[in-house]
C-alpha positions in Angstrom: -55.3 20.5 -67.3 -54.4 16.9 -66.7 -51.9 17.3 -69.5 -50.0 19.8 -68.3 -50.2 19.0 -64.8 -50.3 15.4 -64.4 -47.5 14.1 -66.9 -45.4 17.0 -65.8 -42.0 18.1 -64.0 -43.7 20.2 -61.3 -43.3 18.1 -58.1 -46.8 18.9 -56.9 -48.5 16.3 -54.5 -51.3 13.9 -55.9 -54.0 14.8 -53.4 -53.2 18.8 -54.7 -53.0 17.9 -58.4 -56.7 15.8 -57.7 -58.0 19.4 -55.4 -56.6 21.8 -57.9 -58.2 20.3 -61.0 -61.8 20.1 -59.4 -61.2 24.2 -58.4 -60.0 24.9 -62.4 -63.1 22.6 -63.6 -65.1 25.1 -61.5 -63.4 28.7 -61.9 -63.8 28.2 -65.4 -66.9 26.6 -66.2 -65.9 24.6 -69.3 -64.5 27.2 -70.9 -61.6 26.6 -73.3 -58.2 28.7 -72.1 -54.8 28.2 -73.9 -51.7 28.9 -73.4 -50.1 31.5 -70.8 -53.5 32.3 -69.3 -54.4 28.9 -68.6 -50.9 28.2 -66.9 -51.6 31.2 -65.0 -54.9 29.6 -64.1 -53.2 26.1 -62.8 -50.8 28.0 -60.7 -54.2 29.9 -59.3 -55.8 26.5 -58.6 -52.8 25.0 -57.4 -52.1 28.0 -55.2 -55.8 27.5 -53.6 -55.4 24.0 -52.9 -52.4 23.9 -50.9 -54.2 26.9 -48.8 -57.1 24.6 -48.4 -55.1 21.7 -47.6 -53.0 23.7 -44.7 -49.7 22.8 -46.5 -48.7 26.3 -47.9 -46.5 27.4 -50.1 -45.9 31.1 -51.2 -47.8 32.5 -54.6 -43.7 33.9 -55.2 -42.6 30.0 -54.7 -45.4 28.7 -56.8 -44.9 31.4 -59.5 -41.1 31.0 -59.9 -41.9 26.8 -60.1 -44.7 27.8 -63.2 -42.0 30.4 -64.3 -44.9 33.2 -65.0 -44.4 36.7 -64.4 -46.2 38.5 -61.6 -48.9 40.3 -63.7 -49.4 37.1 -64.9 -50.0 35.4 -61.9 -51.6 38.7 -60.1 -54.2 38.6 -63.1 -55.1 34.5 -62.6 -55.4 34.9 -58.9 -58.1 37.6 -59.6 -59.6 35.6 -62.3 -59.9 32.5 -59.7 -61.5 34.7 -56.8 -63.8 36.1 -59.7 -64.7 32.8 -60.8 -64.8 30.8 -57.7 -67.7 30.4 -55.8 -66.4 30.1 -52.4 -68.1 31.6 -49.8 -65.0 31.4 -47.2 -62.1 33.2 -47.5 -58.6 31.3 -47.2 -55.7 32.8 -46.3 -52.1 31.5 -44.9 -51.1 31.7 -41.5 -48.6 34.7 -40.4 -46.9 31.8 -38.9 -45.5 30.5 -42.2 -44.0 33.6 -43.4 -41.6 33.8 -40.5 -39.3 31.7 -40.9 -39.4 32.6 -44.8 -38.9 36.1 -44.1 -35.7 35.7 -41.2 -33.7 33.8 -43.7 -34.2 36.2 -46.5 -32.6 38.8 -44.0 -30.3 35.9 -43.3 -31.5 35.9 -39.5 -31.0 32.9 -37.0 -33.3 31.4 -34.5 -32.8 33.7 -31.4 -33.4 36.7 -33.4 -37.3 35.4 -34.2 -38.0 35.8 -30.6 -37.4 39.4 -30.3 
């Protein structure tokens, strides 16, 4: 984990990098995973820590950063809610994916309010 993610170009923040490997270290229980599957994996963990931090950022943002594919990504975000012993759900606000979703329609600031 530290390999890839620590002496990498992701721009990730330190306090997400430090969250995201404890969450890997748990979902998969010293377990060895290589390659694509374990990239998929970090981008789970990393995806779950910016939740938990309240700094999110879309899975779609984080899987084009990780360049995976979406089954890819769909089948490591399954793997981490298999594997992770959370009892609370996280989830990202609706209040995020406003503003993300009037510029893809390429919408100003007095159409949000209607």
């Amino acid at each position: 984990f530290r390999r890839v993610l620590f002496r990498s170009k992701y721009d990730i923040p330190m306090d997400i990098k430090l969250k995201a490997n404890f969450l890997y270290n748990q979902v998969t229980k010293n377990t060895i995973k290589r390659g694509r599957s374990r990239l998929a994996i970090i981008f789970a963990c990393i995806f779950n820590s910016y939740i938990a931090s309240g700094n999110s950022k879309t899975s779609e943002e984080l899987r084009e950063m990780f360049k995976l594919e979406r089954r890819e990504a769909s089948r490591a975000l399954t793997y981490f809610k298999m594997n992770h012993d959370s009892r609370s759900s996280l989830y990202i606000s609706s209040y995020y994916f406003i503003p993300l979703i009037l510029s893809k329609f390429n919408a100003d600031e007095n159409n949000e309010n209607k």
